[in-house]
Backbone as a ProteinNet text record, in pm:
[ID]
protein_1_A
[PRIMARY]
XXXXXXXXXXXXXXXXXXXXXXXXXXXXXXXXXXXXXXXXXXXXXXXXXXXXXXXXXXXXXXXXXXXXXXXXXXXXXXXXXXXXXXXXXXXXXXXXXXXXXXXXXXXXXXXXXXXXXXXXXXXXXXXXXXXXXXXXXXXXXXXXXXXXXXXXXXXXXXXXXXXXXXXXXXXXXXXXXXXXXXXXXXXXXXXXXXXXXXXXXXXXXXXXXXXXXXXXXXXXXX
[TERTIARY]
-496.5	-434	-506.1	-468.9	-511.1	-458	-498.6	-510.4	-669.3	-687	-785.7	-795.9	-883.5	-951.2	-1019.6	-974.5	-1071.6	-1213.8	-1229.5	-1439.7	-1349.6	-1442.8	-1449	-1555.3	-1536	-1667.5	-1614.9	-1757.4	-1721.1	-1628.3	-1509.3	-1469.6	-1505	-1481.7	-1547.9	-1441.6	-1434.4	-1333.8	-1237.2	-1236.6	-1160.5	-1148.7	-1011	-954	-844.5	-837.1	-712.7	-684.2	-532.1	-521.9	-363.5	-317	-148.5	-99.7	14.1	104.3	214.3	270.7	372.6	466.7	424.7	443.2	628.3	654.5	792.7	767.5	642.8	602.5	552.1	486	428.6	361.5	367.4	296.4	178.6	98.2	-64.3	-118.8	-211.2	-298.5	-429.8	-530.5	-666.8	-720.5	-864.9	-912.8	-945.8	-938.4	-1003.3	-1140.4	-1117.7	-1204.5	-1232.7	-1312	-1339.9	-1385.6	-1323.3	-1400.5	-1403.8	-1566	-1584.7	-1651.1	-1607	-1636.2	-1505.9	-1440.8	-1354.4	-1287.8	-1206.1	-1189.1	-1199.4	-1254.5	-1299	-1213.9	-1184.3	-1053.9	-1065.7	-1012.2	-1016.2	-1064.7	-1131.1	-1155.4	-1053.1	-1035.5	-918.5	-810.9	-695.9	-598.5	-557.9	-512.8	-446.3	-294.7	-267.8	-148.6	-53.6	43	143.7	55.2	18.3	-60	18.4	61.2	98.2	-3.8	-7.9	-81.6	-28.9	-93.4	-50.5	-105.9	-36.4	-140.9	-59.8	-150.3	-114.3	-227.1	-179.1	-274	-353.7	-434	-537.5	-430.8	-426.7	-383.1	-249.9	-163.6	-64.2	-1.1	-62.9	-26.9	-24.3	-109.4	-153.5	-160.1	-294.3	-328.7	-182.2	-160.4	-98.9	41.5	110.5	193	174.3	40.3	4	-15.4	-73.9	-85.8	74.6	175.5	324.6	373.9	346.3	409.3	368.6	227.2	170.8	119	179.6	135.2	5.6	-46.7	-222.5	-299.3	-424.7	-465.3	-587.6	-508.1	-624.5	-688.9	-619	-667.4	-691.5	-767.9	-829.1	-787.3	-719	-589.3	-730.3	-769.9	-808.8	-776.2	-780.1	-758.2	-865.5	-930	-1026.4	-995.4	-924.6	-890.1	-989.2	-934	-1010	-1166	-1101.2	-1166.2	-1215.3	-1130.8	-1106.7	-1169.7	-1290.5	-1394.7	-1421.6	-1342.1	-1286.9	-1167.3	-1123.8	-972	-1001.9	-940.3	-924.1	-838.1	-840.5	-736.3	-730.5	-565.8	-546.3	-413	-468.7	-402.1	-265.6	-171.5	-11	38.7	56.2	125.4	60.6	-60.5	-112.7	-13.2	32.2	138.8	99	58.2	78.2	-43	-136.5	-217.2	-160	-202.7	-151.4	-284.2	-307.5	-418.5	-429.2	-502.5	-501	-597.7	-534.1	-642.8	-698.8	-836.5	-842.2	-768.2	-758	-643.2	-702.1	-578.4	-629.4	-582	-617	-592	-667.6	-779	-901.9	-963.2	-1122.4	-1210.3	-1380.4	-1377.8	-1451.4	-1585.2	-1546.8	-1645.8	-1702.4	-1862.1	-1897.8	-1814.1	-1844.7	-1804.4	-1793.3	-1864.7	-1903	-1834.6	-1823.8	-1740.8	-1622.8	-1547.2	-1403.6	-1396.9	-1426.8	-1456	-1419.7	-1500.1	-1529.7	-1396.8	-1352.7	-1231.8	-1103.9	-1076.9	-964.5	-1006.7	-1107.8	-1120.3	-1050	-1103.3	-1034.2	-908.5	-820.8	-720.5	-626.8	-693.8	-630	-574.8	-698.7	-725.8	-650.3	-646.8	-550.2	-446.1	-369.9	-212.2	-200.3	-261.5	-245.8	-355.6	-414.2	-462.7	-559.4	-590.3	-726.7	-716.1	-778.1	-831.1	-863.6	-943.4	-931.9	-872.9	-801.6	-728.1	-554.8	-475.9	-299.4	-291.7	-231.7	-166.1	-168.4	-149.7	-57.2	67.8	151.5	287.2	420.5	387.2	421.7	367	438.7	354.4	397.9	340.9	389.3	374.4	440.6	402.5	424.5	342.3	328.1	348.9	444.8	500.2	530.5	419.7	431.6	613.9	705	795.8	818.7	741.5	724.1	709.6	664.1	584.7	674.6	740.9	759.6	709.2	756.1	690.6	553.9	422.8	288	251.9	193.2	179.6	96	-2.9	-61.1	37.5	102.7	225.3	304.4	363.3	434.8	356.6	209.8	123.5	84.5	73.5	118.6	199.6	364	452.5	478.1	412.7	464.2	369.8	244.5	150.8	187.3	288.8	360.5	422.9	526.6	612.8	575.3	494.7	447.4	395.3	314.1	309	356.2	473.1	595.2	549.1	482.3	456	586.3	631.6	787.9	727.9	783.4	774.3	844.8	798.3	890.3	822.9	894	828.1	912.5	784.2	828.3	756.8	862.5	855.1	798.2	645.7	624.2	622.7	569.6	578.9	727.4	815.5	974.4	1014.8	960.5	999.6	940.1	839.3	779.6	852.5	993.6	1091.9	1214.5	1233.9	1317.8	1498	1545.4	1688	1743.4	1739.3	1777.7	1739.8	1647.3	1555.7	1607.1	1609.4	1607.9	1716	1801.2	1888.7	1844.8	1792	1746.8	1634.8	1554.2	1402.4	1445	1513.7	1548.8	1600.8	1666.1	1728.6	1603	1535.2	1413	1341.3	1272.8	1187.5	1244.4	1403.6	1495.4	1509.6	1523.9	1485.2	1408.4	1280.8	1166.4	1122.9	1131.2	1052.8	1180.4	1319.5	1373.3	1441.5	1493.4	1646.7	1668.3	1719.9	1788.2	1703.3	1594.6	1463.8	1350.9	1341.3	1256	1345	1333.1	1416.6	1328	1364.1	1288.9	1344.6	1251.8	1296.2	1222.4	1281.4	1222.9	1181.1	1048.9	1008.2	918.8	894.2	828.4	725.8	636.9	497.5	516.9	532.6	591.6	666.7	821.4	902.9	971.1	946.7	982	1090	1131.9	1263.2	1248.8	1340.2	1365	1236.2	1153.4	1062.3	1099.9	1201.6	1234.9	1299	1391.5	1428.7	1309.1	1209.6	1101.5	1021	1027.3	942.1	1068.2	1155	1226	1271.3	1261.8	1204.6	1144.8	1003.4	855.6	878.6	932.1	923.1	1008.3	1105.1	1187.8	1143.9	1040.6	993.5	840.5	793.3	662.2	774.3	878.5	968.1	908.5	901.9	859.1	1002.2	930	1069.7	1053.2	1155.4	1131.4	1042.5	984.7	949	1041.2	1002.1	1098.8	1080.4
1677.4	1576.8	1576.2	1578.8	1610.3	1476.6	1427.1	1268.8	1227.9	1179.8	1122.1	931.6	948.7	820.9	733.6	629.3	491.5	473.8	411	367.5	206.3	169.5	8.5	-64.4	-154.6	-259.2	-357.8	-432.2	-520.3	-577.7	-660.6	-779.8	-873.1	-980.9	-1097.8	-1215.5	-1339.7	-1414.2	-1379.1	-1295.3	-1227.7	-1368.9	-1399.3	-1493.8	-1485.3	-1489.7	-1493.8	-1649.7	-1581.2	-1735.2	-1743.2	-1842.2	-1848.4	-1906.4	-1786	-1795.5	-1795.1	-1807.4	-1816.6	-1678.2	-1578.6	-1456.6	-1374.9	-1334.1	-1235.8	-1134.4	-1089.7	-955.6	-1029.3	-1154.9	-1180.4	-1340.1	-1389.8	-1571	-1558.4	-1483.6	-1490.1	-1333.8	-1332.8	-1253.9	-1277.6	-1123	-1194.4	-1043.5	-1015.1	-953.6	-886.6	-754.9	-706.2	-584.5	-499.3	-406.2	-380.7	-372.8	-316.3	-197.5	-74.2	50.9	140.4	209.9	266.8	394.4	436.2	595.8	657.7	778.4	850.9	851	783.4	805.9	674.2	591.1	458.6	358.3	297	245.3	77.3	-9.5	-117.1	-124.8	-131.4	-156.5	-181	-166.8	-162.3	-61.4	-78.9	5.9	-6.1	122.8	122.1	47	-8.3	-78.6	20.7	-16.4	83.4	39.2	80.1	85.8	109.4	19.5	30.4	29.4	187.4	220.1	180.6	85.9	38.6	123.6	221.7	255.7	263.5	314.1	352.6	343.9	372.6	398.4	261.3	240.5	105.4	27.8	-69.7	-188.7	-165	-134.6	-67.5	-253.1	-322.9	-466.9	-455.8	-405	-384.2	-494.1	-545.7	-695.1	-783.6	-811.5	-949.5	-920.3	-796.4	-773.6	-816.3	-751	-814.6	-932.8	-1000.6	-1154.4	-1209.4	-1152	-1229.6	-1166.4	-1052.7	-1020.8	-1094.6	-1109.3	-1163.3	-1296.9	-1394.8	-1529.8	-1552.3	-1495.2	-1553.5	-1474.6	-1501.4	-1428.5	-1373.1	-1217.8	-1175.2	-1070.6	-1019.9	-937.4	-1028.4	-995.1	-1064.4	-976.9	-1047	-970.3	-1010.7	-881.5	-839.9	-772.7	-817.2	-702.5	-584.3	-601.8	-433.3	-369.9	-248.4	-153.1	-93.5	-70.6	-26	-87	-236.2	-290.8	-247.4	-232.6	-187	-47.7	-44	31.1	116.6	42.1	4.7	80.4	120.8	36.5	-32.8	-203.7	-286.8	-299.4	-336.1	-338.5	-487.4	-504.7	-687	-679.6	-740.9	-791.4	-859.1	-803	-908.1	-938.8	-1085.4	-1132.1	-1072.5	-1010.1	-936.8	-814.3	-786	-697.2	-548.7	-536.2	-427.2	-446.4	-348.7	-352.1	-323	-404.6	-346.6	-302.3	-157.4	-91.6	-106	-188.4	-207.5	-91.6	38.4	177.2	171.4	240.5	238.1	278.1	227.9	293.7	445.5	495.7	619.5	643	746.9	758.6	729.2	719.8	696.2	732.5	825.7	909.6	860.2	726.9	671.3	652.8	683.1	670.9	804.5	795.6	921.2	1015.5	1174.9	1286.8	1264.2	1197.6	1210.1	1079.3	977.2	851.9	874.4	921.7	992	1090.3	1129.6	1272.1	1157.6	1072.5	1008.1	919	871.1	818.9	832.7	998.6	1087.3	1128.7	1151.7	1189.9	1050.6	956	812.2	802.2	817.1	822	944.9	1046.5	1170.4	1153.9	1098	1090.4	956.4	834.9	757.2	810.5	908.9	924.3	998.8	1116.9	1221.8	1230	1115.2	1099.8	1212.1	1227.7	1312.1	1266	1344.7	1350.6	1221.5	1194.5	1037.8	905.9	963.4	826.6	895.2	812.4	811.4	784.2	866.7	849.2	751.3	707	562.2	604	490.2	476.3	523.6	462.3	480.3	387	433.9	374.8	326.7	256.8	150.3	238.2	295.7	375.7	262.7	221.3	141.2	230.1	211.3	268.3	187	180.4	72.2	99.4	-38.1	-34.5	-11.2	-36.2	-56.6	76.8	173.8	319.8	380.6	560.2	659.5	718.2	777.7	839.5	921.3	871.9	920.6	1073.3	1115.6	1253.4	1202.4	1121.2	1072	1080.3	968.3	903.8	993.7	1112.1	1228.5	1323.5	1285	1383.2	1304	1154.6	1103.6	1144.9	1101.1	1124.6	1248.6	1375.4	1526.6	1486	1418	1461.7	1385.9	1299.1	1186.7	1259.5	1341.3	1382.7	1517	1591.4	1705.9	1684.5	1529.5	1491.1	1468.2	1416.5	1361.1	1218	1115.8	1015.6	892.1	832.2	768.9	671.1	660.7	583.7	509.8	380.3	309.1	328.3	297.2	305.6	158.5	93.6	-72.9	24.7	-9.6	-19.9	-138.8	-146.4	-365.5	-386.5	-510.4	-553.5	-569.1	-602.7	-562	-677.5	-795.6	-918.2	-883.9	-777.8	-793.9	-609.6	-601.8	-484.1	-507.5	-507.4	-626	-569	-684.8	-628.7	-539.6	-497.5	-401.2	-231.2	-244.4	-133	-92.5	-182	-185.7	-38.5	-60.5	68.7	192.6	206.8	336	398.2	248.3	269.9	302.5	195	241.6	387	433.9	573.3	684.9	638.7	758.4	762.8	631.6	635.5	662.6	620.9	657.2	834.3	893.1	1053.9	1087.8	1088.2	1113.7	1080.4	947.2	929.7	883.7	878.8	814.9	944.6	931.6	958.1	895.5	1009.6	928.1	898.7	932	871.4	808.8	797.7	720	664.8	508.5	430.5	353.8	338	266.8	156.2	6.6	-104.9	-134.6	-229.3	-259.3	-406.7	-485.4	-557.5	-657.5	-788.1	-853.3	-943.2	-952.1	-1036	-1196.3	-1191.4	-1331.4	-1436.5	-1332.3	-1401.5	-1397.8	-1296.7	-1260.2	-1183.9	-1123.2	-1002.5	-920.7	-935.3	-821.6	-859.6	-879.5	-833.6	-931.5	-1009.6	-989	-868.3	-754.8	-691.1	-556.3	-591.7	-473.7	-463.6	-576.7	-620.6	-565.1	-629.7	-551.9	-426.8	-336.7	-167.4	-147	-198.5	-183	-174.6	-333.3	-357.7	-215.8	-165.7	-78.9	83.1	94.7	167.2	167.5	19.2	-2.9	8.3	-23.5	-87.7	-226	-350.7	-398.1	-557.6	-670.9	-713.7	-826.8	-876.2	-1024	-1090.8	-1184.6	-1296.3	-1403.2	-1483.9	-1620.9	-1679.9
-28.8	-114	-247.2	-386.9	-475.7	-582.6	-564.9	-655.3	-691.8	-749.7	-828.9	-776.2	-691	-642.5	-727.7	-720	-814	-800.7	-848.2	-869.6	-775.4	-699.2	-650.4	-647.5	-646.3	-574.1	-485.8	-409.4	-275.1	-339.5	-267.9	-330.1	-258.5	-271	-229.4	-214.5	-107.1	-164.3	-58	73.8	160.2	236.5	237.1	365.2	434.7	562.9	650.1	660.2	787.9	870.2	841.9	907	862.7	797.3	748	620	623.8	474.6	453	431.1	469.5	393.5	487.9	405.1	483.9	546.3	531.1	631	749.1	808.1	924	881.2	1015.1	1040.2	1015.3	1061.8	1108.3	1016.2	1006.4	935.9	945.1	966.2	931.4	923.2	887.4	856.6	979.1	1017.6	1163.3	1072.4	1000.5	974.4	806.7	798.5	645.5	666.2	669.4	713.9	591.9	602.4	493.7	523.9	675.2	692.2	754	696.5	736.8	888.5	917.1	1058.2	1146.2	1040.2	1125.2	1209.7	1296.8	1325.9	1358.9	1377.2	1455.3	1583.9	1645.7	1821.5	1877.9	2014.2	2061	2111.4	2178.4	2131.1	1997.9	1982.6	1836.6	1835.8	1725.7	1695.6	1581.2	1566.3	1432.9	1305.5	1201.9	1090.2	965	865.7	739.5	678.8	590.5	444.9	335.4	263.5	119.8	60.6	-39.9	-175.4	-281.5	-345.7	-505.5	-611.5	-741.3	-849.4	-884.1	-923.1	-972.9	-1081	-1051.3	-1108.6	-1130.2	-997.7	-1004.9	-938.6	-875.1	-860.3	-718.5	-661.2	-503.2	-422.2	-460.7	-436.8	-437.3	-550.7	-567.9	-491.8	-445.3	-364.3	-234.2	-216.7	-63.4	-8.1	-128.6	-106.6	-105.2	-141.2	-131	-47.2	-0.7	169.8	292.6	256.1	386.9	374	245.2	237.6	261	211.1	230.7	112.6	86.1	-62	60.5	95.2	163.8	71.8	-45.2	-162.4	-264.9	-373.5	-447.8	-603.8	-685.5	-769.9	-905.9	-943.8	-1035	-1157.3	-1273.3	-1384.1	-1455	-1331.6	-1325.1	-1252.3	-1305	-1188.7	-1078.5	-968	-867.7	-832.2	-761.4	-677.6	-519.1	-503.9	-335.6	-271.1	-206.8	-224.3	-55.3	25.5	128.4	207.5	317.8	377.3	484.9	364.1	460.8	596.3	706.6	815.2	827.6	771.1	806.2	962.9	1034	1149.8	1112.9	1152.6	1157.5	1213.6	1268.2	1396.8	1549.9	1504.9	1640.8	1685.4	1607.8	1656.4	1561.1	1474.8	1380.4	1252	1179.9	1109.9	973.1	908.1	699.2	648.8	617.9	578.1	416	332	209.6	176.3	91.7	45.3	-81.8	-93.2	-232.2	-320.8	-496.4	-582.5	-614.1	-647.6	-756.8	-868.6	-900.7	-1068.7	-1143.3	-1150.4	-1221.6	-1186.2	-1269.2	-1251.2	-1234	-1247.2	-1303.2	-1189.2	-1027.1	-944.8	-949.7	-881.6	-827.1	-813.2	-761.6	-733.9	-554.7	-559.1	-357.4	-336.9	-425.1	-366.2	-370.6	-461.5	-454.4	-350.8	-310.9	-207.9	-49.6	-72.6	48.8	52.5	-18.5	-51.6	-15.7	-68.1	-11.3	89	137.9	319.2	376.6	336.9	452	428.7	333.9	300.2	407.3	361.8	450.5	604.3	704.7	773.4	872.4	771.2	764.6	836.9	688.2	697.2	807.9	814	919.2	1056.3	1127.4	1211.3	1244.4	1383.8	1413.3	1551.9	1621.1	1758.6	1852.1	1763.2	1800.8	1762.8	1654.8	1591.3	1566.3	1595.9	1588.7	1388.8	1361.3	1187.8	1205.1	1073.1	1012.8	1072.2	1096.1	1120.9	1024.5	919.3	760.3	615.6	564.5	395.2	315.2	249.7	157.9	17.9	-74.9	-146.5	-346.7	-395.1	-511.6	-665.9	-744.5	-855.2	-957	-1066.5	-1146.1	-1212.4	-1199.1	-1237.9	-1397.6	-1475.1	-1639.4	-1691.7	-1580.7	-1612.5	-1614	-1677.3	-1614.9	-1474.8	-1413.1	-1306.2	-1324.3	-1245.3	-1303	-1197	-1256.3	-1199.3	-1078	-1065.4	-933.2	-833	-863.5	-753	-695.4	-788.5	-726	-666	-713.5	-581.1	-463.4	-457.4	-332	-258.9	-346	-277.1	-187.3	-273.9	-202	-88.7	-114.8	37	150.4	116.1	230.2	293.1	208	235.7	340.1	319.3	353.2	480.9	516.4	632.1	708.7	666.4	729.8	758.8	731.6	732.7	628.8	700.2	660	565.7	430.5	320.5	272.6	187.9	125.3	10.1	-63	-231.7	-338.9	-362	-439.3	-568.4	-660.9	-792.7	-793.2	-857.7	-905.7	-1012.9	-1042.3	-1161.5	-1247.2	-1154	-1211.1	-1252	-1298	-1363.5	-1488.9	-1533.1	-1641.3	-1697.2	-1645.2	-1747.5	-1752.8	-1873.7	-1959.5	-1909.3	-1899.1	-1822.4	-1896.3	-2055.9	-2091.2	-2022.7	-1975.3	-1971.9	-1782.4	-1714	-1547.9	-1512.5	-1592	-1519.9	-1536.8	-1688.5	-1698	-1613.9	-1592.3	-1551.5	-1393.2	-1330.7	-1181.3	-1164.9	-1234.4	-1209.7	-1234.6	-1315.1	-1341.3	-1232.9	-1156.3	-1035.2	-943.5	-940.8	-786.6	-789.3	-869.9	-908	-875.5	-889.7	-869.8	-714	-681.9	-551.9	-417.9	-456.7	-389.2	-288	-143.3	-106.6	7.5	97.4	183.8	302.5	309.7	416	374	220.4	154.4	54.5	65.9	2.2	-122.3	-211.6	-354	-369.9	-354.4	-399.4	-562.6	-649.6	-766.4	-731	-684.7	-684.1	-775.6	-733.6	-844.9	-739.4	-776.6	-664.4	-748	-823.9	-946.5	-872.8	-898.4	-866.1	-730.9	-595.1	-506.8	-484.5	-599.6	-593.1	-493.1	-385.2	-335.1	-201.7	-234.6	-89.6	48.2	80.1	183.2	250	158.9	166.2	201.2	98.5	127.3	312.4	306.8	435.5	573.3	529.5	666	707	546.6	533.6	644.8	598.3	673.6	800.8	853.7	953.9	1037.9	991.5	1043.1	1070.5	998.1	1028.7	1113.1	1145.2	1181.7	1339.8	1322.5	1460.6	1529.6	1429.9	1494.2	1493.9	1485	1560.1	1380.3	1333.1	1221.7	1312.8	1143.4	1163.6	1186	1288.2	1314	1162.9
[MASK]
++++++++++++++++++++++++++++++++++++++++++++++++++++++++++++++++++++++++++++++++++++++++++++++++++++++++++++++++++++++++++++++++++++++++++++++++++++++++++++++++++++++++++++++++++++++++++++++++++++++++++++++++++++++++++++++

């Protein structure tokens, strides 16, 4: 996988507990793992990978899927130093990954980075893949050469994707058609579907969440 991993630091400020969120009731923190391969205790559960590029609006997505501020929404890119594993409904894990696209960490912390990432998507001996992925595309942007090297390595895995355009309250209704057709080109078809979302105003992510859920196979929230 050939992307360019973020610089992070701890964050701080991590809380669960139940919410209000459209992806799931309950939430809480099970793992902060920061060696390649690392997993939750337990049997394994279905595993959604969130990623994308740094300050691509990671955080503040997650905090409106899962009603709770279990990310901590920064305007320094690449906080997240980590993959976090948050618990949902006891039923299924949301893996929050570090961003990429920025050069700015170590040689060996990026290294270490895309190994957990890798390893994540495409499992190992002792650990089951991720299930599928949450794939993040700043809506305001052209398509970034990162993201389409995500995308091919999703794809190449065969690991099932959704892809949220965010930040889509802040591109101006003149602009939405052109902009949707450029990202639906690029990252969309008929097994990976592209929503244009907003963490603001809640566009669309009931719709995103029952994506997920459809491919996590798991059942709505009451």
């Amino acid at each position: 996988m050939t992307v360019t991993l973020a610089s992070a630091s701890h964050r701080t400020g991590l809380r669960s507990g139940a919410g209000r969120g459209v992806l799931g009731r309950s939430v809480r923190l099970v793992l902060a793992g920061h060696r390649p391969g690392e997993r939750p205790k337990g049997a394994p559960l279905p595993a959604l990978a969130v990623l994308g590029r740094s300050n691509v609006g990671k955080s503040s997505l997650l905090n409106a899927l899962l009603g709770v501020k279990v990310a901590r929404v920064s305007q320094t890119p690449g906080r997240t130093q980590a993959l976090y594993w948050y618990r949902v409904d006891d039923s299924f894990d949301v893996v929050d990954c570090p961003g990429y696209g920025w050069a700015k960490a170590a040689k060996e912390k990026r290294a270490t980075f895309e190994e957990m990432i890798e390893k994540l998507l495409i499992g190992s001996e002792d650990a089951p893949a991720a299930s599928c992925a949450l794939l993040l595309a700043d809506g305001r942007l052209e398509p970034q050469e990162s993201d389409r090297s995500m995308a091919l390595f999703l794809g190449n895995a065969g690991v099932p994707t959704v892809v949220a355009a965010t930040k889509w309250d802040a591109v101006k209704p003149s602009e939405r058609v052109r902009r949707l057709r450029s990202l639906s080109s690029e990252f969309a078809d008929s097994e990976r579907p592209l929503l244009p979302v907003s963490s603001e105003t809640g566009e669309n992510l009931p719709g995103l969440a029952r994506l997920l859920r459809e491919r996590l196979r798991t059942p709505s929230s009451p």
